[in-house]
C-alpha positions as CSV (number, residue, x, y, z in Angstrom):
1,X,42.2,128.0,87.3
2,X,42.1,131.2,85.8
3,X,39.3,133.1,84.0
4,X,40.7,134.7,81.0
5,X,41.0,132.4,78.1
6,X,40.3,129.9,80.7
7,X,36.9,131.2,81.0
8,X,36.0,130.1,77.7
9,X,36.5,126.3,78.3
10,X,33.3,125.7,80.0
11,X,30.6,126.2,77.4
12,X,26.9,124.6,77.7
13,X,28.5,120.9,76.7
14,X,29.8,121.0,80.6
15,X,26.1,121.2,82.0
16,X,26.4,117.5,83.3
17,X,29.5,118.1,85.1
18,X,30.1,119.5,88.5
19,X,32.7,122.3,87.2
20,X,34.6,125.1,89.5
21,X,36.2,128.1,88.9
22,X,39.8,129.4,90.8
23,X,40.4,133.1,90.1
24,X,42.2,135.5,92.6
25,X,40.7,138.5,91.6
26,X,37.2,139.5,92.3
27,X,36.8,139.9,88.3
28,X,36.9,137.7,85.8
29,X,38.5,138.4,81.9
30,X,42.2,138.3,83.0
31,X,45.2,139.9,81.5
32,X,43.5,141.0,78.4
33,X,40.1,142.0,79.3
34,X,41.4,144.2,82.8
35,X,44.6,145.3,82.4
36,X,46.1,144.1,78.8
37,X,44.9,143.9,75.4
38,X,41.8,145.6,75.4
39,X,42.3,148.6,77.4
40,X,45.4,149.3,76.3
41,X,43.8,149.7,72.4
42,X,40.9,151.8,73.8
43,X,43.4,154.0,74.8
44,X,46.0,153.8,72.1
45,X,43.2,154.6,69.7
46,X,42.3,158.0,71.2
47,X,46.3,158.6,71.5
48,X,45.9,157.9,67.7
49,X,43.4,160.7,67.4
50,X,45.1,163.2,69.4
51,X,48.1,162.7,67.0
52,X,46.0,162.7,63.7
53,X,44.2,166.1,65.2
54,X,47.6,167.4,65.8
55,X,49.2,166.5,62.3
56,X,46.1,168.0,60.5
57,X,48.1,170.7,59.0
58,X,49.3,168.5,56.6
59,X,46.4,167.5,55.1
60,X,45.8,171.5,54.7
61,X,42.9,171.1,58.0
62,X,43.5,173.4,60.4
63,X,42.4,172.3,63.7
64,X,43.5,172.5,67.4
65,X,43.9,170.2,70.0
66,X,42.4,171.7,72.9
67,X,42.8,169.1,75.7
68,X,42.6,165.3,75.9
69,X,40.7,165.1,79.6
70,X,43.1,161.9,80.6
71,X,40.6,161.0,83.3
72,X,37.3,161.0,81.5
73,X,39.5,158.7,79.1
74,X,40.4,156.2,81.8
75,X,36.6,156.6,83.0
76,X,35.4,155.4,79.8
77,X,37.6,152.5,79.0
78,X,37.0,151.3,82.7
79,X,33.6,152.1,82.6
80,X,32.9,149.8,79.7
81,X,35.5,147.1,81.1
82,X,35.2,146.5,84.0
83,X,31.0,145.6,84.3
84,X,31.9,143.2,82.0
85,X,34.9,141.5,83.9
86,X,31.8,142.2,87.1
87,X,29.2,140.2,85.0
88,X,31.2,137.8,83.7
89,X,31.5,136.4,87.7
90,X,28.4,137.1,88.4
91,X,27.1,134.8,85.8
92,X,29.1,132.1,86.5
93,X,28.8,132.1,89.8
94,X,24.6,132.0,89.4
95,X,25.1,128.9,87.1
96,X,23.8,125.5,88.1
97,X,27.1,123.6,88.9
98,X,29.5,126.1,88.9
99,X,31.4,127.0,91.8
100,X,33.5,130.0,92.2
101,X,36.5,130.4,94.6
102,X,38.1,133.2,95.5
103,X,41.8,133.2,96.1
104,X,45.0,132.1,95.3
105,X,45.8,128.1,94.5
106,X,48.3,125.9,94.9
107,X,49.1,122.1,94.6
108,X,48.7,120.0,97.8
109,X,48.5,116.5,95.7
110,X,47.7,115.4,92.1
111,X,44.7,117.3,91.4
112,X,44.1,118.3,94.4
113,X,44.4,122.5,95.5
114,X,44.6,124.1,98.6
115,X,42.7,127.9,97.7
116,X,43.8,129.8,100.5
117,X,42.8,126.8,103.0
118,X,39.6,125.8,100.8
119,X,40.5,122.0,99.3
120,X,39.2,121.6,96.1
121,X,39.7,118.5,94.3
122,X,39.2,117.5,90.6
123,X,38.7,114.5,88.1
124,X,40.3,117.0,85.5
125,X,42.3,120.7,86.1
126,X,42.9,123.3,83.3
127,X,45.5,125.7,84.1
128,X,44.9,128.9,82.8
129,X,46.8,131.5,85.2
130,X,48.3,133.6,82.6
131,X,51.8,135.6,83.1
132,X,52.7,138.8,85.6
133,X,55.1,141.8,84.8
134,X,58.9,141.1,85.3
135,X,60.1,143.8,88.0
136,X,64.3,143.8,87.9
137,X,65.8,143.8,91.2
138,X,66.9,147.7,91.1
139,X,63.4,148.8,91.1
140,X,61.4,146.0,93.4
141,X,64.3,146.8,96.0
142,X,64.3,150.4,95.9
143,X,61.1,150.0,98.3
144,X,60.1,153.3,95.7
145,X,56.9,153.4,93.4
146,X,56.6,152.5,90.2
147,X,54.1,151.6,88.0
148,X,53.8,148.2,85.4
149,X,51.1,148.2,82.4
150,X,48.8,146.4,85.8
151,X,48.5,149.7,87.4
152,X,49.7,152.6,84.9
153,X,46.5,153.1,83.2
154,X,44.3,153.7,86.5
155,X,46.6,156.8,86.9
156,X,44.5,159.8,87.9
157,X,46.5,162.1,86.0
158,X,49.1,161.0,83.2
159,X,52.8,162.0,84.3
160,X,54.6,165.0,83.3
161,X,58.0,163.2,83.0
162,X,57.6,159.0,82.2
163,X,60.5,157.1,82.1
164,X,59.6,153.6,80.0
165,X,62.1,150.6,81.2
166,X,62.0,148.5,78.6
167,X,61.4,148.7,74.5
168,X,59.2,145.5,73.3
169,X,56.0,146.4,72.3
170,X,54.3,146.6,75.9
171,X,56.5,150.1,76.6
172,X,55.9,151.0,73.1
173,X,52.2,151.5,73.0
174,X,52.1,153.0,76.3
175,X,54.7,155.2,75.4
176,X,52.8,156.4,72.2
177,X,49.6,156.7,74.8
178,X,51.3,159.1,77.2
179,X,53.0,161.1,74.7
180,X,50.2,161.9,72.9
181,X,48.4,163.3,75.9
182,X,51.6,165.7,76.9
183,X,53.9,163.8,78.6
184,X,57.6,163.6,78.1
185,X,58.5,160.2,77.4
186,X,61.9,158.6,77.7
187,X,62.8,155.2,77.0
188,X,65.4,153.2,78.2
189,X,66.2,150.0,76.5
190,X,69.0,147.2,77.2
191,X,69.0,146.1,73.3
192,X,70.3,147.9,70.4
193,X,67.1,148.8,68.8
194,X,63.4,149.0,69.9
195,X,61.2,146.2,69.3
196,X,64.1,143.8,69.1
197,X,62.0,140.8,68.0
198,X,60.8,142.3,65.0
199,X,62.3,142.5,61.5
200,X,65.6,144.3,61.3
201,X,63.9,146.5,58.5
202,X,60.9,147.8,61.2
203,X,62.8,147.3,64.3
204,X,65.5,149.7,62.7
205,X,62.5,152.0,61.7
206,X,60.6,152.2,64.3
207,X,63.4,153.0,66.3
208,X,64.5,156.1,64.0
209,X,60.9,157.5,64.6
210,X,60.5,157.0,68.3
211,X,63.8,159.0,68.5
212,X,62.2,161.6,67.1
213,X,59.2,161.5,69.2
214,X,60.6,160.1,72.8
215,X,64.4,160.6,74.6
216,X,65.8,157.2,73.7
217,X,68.7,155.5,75.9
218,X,69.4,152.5,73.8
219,X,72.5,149.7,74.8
220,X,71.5,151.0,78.7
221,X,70.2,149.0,81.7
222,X,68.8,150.6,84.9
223,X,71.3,150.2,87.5
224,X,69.5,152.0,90.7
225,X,66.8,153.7,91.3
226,X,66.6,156.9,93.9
227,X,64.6,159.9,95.1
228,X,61.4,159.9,96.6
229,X,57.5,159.4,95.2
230,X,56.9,162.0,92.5
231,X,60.7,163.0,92.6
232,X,62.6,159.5,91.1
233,X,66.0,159.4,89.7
234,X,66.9,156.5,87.2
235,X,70.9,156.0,87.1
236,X,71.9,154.2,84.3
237,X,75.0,151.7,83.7
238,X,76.6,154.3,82.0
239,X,76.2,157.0,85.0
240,X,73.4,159.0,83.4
241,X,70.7,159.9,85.7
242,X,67.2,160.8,84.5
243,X,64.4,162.7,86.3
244,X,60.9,161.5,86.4
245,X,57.6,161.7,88.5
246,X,56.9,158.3,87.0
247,X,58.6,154.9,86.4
248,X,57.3,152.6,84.3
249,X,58.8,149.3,83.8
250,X,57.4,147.2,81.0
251,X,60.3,144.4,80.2
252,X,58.1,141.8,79.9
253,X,56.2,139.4,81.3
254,X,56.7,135.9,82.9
255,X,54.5,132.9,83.2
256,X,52.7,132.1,86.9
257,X,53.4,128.5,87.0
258,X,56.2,128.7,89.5
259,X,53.0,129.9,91.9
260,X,51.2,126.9,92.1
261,X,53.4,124.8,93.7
262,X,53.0,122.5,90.1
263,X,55.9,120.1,91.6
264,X,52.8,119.1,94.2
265,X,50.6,118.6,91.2
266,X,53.0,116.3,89.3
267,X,53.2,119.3,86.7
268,X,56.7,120.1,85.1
269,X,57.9,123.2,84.4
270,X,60.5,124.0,81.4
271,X,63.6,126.1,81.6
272,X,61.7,129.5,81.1
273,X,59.5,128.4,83.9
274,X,55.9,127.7,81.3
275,X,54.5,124.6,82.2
276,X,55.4,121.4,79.6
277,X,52.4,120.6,77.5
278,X,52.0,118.4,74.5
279,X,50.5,119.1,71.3
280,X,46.6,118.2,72.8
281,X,47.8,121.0,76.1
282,X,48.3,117.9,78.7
283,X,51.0,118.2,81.2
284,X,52.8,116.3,82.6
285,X,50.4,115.1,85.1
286,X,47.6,112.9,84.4
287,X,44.6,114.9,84.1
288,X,45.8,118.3,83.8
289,X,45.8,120.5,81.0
290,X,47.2,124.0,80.7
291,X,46.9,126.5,78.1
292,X,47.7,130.3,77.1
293,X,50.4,132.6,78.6
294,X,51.1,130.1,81.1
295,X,52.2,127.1,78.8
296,X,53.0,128.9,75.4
297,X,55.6,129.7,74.2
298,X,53.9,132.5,71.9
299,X,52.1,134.3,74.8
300,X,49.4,136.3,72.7
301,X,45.1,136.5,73.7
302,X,44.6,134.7,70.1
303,X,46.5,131.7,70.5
304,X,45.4,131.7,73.8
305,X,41.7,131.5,72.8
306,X,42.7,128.9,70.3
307,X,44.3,126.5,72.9
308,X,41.1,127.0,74.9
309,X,39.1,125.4,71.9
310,X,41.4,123.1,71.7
311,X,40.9,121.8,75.7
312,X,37.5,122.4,76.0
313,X,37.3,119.8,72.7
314,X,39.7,117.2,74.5
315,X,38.2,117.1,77.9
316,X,34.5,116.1,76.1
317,X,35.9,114.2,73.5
318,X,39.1,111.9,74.6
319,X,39.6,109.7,71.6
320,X,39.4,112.5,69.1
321,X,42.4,114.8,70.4
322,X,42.6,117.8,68.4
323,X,46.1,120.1,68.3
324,X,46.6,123.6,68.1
325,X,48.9,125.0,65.6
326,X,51.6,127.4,66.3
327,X,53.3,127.6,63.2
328,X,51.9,130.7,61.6
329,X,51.1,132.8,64.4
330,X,50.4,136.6,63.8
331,X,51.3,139.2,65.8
332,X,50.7,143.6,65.9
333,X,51.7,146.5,67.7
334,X,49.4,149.5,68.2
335,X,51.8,152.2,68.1
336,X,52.3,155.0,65.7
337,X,53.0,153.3,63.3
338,X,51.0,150.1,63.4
339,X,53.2,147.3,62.9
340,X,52.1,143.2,62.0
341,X,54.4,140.4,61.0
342,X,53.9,136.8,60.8
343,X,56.0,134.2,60.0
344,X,59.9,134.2,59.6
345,X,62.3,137.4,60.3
346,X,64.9,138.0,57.4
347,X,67.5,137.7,60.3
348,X,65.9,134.5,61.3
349,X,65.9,132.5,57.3
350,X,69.7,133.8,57.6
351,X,70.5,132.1,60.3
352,X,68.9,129.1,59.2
353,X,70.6,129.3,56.0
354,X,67.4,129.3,54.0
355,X,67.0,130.0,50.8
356,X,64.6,133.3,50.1
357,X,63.3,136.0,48.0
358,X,62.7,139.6,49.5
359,X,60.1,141.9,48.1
360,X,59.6,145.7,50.1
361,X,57.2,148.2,48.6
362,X,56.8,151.4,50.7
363,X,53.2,153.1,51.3
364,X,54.0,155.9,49.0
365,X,54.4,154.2,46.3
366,X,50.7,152.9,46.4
367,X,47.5,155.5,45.1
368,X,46.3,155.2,48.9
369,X,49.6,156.3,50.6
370,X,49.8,158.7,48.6
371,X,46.4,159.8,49.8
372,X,47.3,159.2,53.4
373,X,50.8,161.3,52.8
374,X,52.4,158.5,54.2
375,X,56.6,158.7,53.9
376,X,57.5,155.8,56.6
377,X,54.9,152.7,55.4
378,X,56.3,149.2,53.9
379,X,55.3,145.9,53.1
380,X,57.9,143.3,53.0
381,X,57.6,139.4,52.2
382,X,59.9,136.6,52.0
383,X,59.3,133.8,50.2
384,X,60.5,130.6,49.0
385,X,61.9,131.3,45.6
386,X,60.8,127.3,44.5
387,X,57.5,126.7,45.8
388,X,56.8,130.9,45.6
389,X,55.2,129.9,49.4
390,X,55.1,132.7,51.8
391,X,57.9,132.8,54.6
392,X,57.1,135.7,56.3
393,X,55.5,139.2,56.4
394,X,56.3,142.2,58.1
395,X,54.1,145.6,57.6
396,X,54.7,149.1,59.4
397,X,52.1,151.7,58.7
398,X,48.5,152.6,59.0
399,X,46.2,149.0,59.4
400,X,49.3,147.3,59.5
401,X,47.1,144.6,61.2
402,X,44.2,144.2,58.8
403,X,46.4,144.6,56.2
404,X,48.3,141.4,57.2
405,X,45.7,139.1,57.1
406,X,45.1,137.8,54.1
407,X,49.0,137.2,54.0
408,X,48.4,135.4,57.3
409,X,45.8,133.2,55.1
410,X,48.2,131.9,52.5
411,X,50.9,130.9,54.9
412,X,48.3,129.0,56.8
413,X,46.5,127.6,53.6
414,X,49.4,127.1,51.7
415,X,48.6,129.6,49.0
416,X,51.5,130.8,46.8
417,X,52.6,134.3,46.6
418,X,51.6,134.0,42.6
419,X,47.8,132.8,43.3
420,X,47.3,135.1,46.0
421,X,48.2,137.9,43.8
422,X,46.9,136.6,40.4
423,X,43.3,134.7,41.1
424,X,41.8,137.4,43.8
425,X,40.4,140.6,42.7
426,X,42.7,143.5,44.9
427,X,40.6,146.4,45.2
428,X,41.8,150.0,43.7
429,X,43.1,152.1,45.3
430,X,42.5,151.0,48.6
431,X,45.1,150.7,50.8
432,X,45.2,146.3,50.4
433,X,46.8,147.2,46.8
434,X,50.9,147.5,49.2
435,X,50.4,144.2,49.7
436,X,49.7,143.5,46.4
437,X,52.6,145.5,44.8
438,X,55.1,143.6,47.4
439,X,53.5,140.1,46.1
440,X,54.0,141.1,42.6
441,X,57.4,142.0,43.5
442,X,57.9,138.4,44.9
């Protein structure tokens, strides 16, 4: 049931087995393929080079921005996308033993689904039916438009005047995306900083330079929304009231358990309404499995994929149950500035009263940032000043997440700060050499 991740279960090794396929949508590819992580960096790459076109000047090229046609953009991405999400179906659907149903599932019985009055019964189910945008009351009862990172990108012209509910990373890169193609962005955001989760030290950054970029409301919540289509007013706790042709509300997302009637299925849902799995993805109910932004509590395409190995191992081989590990998880944000962390926050080792040692070396003190005239970059680490073990890593700047990933490699390998800085050869001057300045300084 579901055919992002979920769609990479079923491999050749399934051939014996009569298998189906539940997807509502007429594509296949989910969240990240359609509407998520891969559009979304098609388009935040080309917001990228409408901003490095702009800031030429400071590289002593002088160049002009003449226009960035916003739908031969959306043309493109889509164009490329969406055949595949098209094919994808198609080939499953031509496959010996596959089935493919059309429509929306729900429990009638253990392992047993009604799909919209189709019943469809299993040995074994794998739930895979991702997450959907949270819409807060204010807007979804206003009975006006608005737009969620679903829709916003199948615009047909961007906005002149976007407001951005929310500030996680979602509103961020679509923020950066429409800015860069003209439109005034404003953010509001119910936390004190942007990108809350992050590091104090970026969250605090990246907030300084979206102010300078984007109107920021910050400590505010959307209390009701007014006007008409194209002509929306967005009233704020604190009485302001902001002008927009276009609302978009990006704060966050929520899993889609609660739509499958799991309590039917035997299959229990936590607190924060993801469906309970164990460390091999079985739920509670006997022959049920579940996996990515439905289950996990770190909702991201790569762990997603990884839980997907993980199931489609355990449903072929039952006495050799394999886990996925969530422990060192990275994560990045395709704004401007890129930002990557993995691992512990500084806030979070001081809440768990850990013991740590902090290392931070900026962009510009590196031959390559210097190159890049880059005054905002850093690279900080934490580590464990005993076992010199990395703790955590946060990096804002330019390939902020390539640059993490050999930092990702010793946390998961349990490679020391001093080996990973000492034995490998760090190539000079290229940018990699941050990272190895903010090791040394560990």
């Amino acid at each position: 049931m579901g055919t992002g991740s979920g769609n990479m279960v079923v491999d050749s090794t399934f051939a014996d087995l009569d298998v189906a396929f539940v997807e509502e949508e007429q594509r296949f590819g989910g969240t990240c393929l359609n509407v998520g992580c891969i559009p979304t960096k098609m388009f935040a790459h080309t917001a990228d080079l409408a901003t490095q076109i702009r800031s030429a000047g400071s590289f002593d090229v002088h160049a002009d921005l003449r226009d960035v046609s916003w739908p031969a953009v959306r043309d493109r991405v889509f164009g490329r996308l969406d055949p595949i999400a098209r094919d994808s179906r198609r080939s499953r659907a031509d496959t010996d033993g596959i089935t493919v149903h059309t429509g929306t599932a729900v429990f009638t019985g253990p392992r047993e689904l009604d799909v919209d009055g189709d019943r469809v019964t299993a040995d074994r189910i794998v739930l895979a039916v991702g997450s959907r945008p949270v819409v807060p009351p204010p807007v979804a009862e206003s009975g006006l438009p608005y737009e969620t990172s679903n829709t916003v990108m199948h615009l047909d012209a961007p906005p002149s005047r976007l407001v951005v509910l929310g500030g996680g990373y979602i509103a961020a890169e679509l923020a950066h995306v429409f800015a860069s193609v003209g439109t005034d962005v404003t953010i509001v955001e119910s936390a004190d900083t942007l990108l809350g989760g992050q590091d104090e030290q970026v969250a605090h950054a990246f907030t300084e330079l979206a102010a300078k970029q984007h109107t920021v409301h910050l400590g505010r919540r959307l209390t009701e929304l007014r006007g008409r289509p194209g002509e929306l007013e967005i009233v704020l706790d604190d009485g302001t009231r902001i002008g927009a042709d276009t609302l978009l509300v990006a704060t966050g997302r929520t899993p889609n358990g609660d739509r499958l009637d799991p309590a039917e299925g035997g299959v229990e849902l936590d607190d924060g309404g993801r469906i309970v799995v164990d460390a091999h993805q079985r739920t509670s109910a006997e022959g049920v499995w579940a996996l990515g932004d439905c289950s996990t509590s770190v909702p991201l395409k790569h762990v997603a994929n990884r839980e997907a190995d993980v199931v489609r191992h355990n449903l072929r081989h039952p006495d050799d149950l394999r886990t996925a590990r969530h422990d060192v998880v990275p994560a990045a944000v395709f704004t401007a500035p890129q930002i990557a962390a993995v691992g512990a926050t500084e806030a979070e080792l001081r809440d768990r009263g850990a013991e740590y040692t902090r290392s931070s070396v900026d962009y510009a003190d590196t031959a390559f940032g210097w190159a890049l005239e880059d005054p905002v970059g850093f690279c900080t680490l934490y580590a464990d000043p005993t076992s010199g073990l990395l703790l955590g890593a946060h990096i804002l700047g330019p390939d902020a997440p390539v640059l993490i990933q050999p930092l990702v490699v010793a946390m998961t390998l349990g490679i020391p700060a001093k080996d990973l800085v000492d034995q490998p050869y760090w190539i000079h001057p290229a940018l990699t050499e941050v990272v190895q300045q903010a090791l040394l300084g560990l």
